[in-house]
C-alpha positions as CSV (number, residue, x, y, z in Angstrom):
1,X,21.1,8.1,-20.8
2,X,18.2,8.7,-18.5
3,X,18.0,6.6,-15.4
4,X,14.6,4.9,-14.8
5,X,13.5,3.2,-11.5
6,X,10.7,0.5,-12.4
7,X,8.6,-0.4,-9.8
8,X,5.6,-3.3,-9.4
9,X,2.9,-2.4,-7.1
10,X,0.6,-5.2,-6.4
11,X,-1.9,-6.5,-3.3
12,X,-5.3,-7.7,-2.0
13,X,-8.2,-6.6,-3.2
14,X,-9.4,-6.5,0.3
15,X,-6.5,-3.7,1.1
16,X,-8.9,-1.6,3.4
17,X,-8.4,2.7,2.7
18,X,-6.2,3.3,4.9
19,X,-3.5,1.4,4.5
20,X,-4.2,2.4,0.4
21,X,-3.4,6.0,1.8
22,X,-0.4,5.0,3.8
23,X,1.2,3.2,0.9
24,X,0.2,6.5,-1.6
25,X,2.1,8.6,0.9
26,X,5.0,6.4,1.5
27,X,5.2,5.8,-2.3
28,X,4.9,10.0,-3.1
29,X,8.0,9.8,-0.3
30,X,10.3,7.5,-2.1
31,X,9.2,8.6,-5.7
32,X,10.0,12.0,-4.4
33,X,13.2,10.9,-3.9
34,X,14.0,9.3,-6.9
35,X,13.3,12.4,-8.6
36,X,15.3,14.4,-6.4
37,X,18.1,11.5,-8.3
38,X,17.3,12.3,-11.9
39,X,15.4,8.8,-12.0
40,X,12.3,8.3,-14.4
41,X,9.3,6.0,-12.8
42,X,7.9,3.0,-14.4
43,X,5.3,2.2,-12.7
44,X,3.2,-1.4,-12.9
45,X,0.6,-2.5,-11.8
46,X,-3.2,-4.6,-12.8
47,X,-6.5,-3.1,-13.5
48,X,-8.4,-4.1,-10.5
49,X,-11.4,-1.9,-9.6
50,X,-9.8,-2.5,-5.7
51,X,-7.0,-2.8,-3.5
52,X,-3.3,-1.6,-4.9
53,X,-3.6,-1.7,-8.5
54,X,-5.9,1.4,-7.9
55,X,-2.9,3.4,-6.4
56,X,-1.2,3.9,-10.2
57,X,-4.7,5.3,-10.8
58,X,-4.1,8.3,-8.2
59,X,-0.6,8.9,-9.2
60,X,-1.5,9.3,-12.8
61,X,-4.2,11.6,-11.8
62,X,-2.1,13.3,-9.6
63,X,0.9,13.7,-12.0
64,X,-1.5,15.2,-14.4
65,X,-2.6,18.0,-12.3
66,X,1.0,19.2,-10.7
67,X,1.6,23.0,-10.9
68,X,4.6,24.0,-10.1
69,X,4.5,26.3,-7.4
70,X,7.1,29.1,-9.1
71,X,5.9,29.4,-12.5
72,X,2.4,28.2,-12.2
73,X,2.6,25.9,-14.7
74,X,1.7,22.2,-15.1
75,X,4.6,20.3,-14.4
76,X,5.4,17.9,-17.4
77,X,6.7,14.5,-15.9
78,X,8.5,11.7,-18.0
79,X,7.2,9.0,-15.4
80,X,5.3,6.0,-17.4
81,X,2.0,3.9,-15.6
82,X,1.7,1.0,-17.4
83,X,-1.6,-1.3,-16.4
84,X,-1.7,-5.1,-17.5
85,X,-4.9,-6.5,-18.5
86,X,-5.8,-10.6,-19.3
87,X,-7.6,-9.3,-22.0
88,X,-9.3,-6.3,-23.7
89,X,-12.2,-6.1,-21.8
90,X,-11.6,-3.3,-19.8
91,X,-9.3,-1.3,-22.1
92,X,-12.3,1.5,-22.0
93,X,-10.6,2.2,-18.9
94,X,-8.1,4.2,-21.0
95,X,-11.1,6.9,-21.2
96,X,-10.5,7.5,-17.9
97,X,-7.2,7.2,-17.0
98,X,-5.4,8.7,-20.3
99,X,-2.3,9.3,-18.5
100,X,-1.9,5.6,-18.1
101,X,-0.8,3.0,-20.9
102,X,-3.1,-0.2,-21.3
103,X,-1.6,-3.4,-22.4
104,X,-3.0,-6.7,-22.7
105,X,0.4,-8.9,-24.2
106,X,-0.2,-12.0,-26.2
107,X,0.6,-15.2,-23.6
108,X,2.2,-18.4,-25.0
109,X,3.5,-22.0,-23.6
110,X,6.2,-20.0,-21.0
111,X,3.5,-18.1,-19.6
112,X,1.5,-21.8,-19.1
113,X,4.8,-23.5,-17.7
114,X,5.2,-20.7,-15.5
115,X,2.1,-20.1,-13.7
116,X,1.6,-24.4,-13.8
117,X,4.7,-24.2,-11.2
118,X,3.9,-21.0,-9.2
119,X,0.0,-21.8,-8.5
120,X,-0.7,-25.1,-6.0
121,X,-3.7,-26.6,-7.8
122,X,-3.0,-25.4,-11.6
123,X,-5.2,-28.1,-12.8
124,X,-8.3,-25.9,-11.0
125,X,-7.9,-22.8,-12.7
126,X,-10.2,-21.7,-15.6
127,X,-8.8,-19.6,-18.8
128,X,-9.5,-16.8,-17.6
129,X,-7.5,-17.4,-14.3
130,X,-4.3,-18.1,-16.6
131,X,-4.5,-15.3,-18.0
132,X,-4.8,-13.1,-14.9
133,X,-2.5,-14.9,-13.2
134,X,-0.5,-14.5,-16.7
135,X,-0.9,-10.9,-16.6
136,X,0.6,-10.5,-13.4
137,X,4.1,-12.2,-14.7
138,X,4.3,-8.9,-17.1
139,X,3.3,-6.9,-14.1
140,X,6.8,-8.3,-12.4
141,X,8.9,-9.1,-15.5
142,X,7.3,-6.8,-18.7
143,X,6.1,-7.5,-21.7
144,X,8.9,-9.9,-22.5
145,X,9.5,-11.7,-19.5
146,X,12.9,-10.4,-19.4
147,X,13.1,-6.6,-18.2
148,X,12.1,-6.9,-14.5
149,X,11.1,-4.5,-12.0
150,X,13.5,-3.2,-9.2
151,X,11.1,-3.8,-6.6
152,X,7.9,-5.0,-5.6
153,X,5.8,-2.8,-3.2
154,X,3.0,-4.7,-1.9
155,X,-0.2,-5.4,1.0
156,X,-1.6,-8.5,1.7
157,X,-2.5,-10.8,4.4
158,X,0.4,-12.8,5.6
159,X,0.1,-16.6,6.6
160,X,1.5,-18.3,10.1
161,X,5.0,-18.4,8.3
162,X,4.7,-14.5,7.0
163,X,4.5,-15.2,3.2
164,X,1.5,-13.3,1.5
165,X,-1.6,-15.0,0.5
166,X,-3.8,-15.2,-2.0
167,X,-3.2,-14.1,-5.5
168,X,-0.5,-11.6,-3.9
169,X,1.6,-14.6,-2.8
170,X,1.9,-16.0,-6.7
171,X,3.6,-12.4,-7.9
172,X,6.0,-12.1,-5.0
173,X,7.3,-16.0,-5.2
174,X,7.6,-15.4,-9.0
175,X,9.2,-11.8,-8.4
176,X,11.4,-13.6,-5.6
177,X,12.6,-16.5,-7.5
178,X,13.5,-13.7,-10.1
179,X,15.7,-12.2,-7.9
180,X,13.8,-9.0,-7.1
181,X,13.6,-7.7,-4.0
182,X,9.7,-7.2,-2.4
183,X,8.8,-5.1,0.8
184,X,5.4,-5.4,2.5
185,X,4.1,-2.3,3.1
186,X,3.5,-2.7,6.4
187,X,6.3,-4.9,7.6
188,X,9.3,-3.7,5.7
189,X,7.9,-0.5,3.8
190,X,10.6,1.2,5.4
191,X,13.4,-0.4,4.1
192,X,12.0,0.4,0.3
193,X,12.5,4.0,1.2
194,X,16.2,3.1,2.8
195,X,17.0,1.1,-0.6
196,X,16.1,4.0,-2.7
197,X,19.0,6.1,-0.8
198,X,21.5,3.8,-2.0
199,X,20.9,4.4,-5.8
């Protein structure tokens, strides 16, 4: 049975280029790793034309052009980059990006009760905020809201009492109350690379 190692990478839009690059190389280090493990990625994330969510985009591209260095040969990798969309607008980003799986899952009542006790002022959000903020529960959780990730790898701005903000904030308190650890790229990147030598 093949091992997998599923991971949710998620952040602020306003994630400036160079920390994108930091996290791309710090997440090629611990992917790396896992490989060097037997361990298949899963890799989550949204479809934001910003920020982290653009990182699976660079992987997938990345993992498509490999050449092994011996045989000179593409290297054929069993790694998955699944993107979760509030809705099927933007599924023409599959031309694109065909190396990476588009989903946009059906959201009932749970996904309502859910976000209604994560986000402060629930009664302020329009559909189409449910449903992003909906999305991002499969980000964390999958399609069923029952297979989680092993961690969350995130950037974000951090308030006075270090908890991120923004939309960020909602998917690590849900990933947190889920029992799944989360590292800050910045702040505690390094210990995602130390937790990956303990597999």
């Amino acid at each position: 049975m093949k091992k997998i190692y599923k991971i949710a990478v998620i952040g602020s839009r306003k994630t400036d280029e160079d920390t994108m690059s930091e996290m791309y190389m710090r997440l090629l280090r611990g992917f790396n790793a896992l490989h060097a493990k037997d361990y298949t990625i899963r890799f989550s994330s949204g479809g934001c034309w910003c920020g982290p969510d653009q990182l699976q985009f660079r992987f997938a591209r990345q993992w498509a052009n490999t050449i092994d260095q011996d045989t000179g040969k593409k290297v054929a990798w069993d790694d998955e980059f699944i993107c979760y969309l509030p809705d099927e607008k933007k599924l023409w980003l599959k031309k694109q990006n065909p190396n990476v799986e588009f989903r946009v899952i059906p959201q009932d009542d749970r996904y309502r009760e859910i976000v209604g006790k994560l986000h402060p002022a629930p009664e302020k959000l329009q559909e189409f905020a449910w449903a992003l903020h909906g999305r991002n529960l499969n980000i964390i959780m999958g399609d069923d809201l029952a297979t989680p990730v092993d961690a969350v790898y995130y950037s974000a701005p951090l308030d006075k009492q270090g908890n991120p903000t923004g939309g960020t904030a909602m998917g690590v308190k849900y990933a947190k109350q889920c029992g799944i650890p989360c590292y800050h790229h910045a702040l505690e990147g390094h210990l995602w690379l130390e937790s990956l030598c303990l597999l």
